[in-house]
N, C-alpha and C positions, 0 to 999 in steps of 0.2 A: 522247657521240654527236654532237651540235653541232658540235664541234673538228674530227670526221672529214668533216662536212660543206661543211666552208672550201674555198672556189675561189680566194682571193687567194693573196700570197707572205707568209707569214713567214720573217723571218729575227732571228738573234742579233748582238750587238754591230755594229751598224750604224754605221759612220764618218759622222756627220752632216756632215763638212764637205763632201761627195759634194751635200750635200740643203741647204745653205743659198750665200748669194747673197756670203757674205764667202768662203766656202774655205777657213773655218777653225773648227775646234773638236774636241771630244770625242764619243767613241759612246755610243749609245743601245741599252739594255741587249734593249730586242726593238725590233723593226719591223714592219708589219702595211702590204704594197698591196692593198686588196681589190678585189677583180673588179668591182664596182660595188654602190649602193646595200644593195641586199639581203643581198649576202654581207658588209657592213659591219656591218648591224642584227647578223646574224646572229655577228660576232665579237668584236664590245662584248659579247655575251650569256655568252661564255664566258671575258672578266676578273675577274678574285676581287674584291672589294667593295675599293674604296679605291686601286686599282691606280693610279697618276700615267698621264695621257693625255694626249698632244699631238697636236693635229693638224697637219700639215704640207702647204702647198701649193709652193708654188714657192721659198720657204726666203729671199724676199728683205727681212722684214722682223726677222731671227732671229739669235740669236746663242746655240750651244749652248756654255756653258764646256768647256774643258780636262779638268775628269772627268767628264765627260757627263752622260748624262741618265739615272735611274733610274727608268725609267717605261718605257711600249708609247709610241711615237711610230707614227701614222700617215697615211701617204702619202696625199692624194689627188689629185692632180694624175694627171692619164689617167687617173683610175679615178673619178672621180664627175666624169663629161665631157659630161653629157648640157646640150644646149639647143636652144632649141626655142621658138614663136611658139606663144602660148597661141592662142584663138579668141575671147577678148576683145578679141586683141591687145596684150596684153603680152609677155614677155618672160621666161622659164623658164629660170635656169642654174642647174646644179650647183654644188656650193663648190672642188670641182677644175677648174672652166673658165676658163682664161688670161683678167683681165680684159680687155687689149687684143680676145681674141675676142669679147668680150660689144659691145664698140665695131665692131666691122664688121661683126657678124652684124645690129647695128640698125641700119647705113650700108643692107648689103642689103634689110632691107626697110624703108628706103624711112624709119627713122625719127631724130628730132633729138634732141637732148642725152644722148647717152653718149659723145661723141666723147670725152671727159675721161680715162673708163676705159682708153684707147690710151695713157694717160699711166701708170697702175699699175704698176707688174711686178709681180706679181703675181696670187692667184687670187681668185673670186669668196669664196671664203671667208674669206680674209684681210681683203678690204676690206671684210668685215661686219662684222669683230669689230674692226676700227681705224676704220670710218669712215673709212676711208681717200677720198682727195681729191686733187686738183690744179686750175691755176689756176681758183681759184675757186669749183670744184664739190666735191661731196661725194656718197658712194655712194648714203648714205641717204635724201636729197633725192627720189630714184628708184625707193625700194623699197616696192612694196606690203605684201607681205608676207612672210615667210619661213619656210621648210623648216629643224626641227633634230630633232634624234635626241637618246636617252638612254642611259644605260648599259645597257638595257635593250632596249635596239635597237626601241623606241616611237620614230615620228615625230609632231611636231605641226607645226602651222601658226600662225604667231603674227605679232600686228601693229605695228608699227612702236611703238604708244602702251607695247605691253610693256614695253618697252625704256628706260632714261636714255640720250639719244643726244648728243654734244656732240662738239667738236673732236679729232679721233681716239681717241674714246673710246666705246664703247659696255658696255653692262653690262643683264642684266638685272634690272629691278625686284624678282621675285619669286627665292627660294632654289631654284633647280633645277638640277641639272649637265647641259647639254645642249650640243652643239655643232651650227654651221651646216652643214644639207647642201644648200642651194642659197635661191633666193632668185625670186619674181616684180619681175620692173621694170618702168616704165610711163614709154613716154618718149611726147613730141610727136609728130605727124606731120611726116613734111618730105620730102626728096629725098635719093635718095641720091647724086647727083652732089656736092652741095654736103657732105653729111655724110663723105663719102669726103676731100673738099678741106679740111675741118676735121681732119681725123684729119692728113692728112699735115701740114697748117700746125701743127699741135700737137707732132708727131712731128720734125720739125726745130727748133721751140725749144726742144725738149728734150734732142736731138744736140748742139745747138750749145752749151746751159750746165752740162751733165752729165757727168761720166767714165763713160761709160756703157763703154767698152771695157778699164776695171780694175775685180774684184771689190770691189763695194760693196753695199751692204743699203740704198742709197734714205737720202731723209732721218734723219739720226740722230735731230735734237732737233723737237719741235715749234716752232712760229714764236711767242712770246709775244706778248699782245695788242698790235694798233699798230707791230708791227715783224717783223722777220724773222731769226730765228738764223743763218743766214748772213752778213748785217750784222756781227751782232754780233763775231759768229767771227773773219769777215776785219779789221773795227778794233781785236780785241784783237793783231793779228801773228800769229797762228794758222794762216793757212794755210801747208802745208807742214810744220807739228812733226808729229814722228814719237815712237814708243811702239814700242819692238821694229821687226819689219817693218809696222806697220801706220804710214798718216799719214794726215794731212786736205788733200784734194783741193785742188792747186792751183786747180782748174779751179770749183770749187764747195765753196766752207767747208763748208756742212752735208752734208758726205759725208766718210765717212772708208775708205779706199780699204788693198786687199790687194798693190801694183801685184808685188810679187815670189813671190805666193803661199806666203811664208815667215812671216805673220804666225799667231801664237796667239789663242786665242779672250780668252786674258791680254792682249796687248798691244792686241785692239783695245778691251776693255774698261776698262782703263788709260789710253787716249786716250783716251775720253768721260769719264774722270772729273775726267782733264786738261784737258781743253778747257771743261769745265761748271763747275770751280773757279777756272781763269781767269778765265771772262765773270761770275762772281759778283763777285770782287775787284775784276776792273777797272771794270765797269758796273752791278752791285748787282741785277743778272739773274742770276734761277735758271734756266737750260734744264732744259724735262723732257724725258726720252729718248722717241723715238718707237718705237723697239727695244725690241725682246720677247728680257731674255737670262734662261736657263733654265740649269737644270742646276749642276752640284759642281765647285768651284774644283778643279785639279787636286793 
């Protein structure tokens, strides 16, 4: 009865490389866009117990292997798109709302410190469950509170202290299977002239030291303490080695780049194990991947 009730799209063997930021991988045995929130609760409800769930926002921190994924993968990005200015004044986004938008809806009114989130690519949901950051900032710095759901299509509301929160890391304390459906923020007051002029100054140095115009998934490795995997990357002679079609960005060590859209979800995860076994050897650094890869070797 539930089932018939669905307003979103299902679909079967889903081509994830359609849905992630590299352009490359294996499909995912269902897919689920729901029409929003409610019709979400509403089709977690009618998964068998145990079912693998992925959520997927803008696919730029993700890598599905070559035999895909054996689980319901689902889409939220324009389907949990709601944001909106609380009456406290905060700041109410979905886990499908582009974070760049989360930065200029709070340029618009008028408020300071999110300009950072212009720098993500990705969604409001991704950067809760990475902690995701740029220079200098981090999501969670910013978050009151947050919206998750259960397999059960129950929503709670939970507090920051919930959570172990650290350097792209978040997890939480207590055993519950729950994912992010949006999030309150609270940022300073300011201007929006100046928060508009922070977006753009951020928005160009990241043009200028990024491959932003060849399929890449964002920093690979996290930055180990004191230093920055990039560094690393570029003095071991790394940039430029190649793995199948994939390589590591001239332009930026800690990017490893699709530039001929011929690479496999194999090759590019074969160059992060290449590049993380060299900087171990040569400089006695372990890089941990910042990359979420999922799914059955092919």
């Amino acid at each position: 009865m539930a089932a018939s009730l669905l307003r979103g799209k299902l679909a079967q063997d889903t081509p994830m490389e359609k849905h992630v930021s590299w352009r490359a991988g294996g499909s995912a045995d269902t897919s689920y866009t729901p029409a929003d929130l409610s019709d979400l609760a509403l089709f977690l409800r009618t998964l068998p117990a145990g079912e693998p769930v992925l959520c997927v926002g803008l696919g730029s921190n993700l890598l599905v292997r070559d035999g895909g994924y054996r689980g319901t993968v689902i889409f939220l990005h324009a389907a949990l798109d709601v944001i909106r200015r609380e009456t406290d004044g905060s700041i109410y986004a979905q886990a499908g709302v582009a974070s760049p938008k989360v930065a200029r809806f709070a340029a618009t009114h008028a408020l300071s410190g999110a300009e950072f989130l212009a720098g993500i690519p990705g969604t409001v949901g991704g950067a809760l469950a990475m902690n995701a950051g740029c220079y200098g900032s981090e999501t969670w710095e910013r978050v009151e509170r947050v919206h998750t759901i259960d397999r059960q299509g129950e929503l709670h509301e939970r507090l920051p202290a919930e959570f172990d929160i650290g350097y792209r890391h978040v997890a939480p304390h207590a055993e519950h299977e729950e994912w992010f459906a949006g999030a309150w923020f609270r940022f300073a007051p300011g201007e929006e002239a100046a928060a508009r002029d922070g977006i753009k100054q951020l928005l160009t140095k990241r043009i200028a030291a990024q491959p932003l115009q060849l399929p890449n998934a964002g920093s690979v490795f996290r930055n180990p303490p004191g230093d920055h995997a990039a560094r690393l990357i570029e003095a071991c002679g790394l940039k430029g080695s190649r793995f199948g079609g994939a390589s590591v960005s001239e332009k930026h060590a800690n990017f490893i780049v699709n530039p001929e859209l011929k690479a496999s979800a194999k090759d590019i995860e074969s160059l992060i194990e290449q590049v993380r076994a060299t900087v171990l050897r040569e400089t006695g650094v372990a890089l941990v991947p910042e990359v979420r890869i999922v799914g059955d070797e092919s």
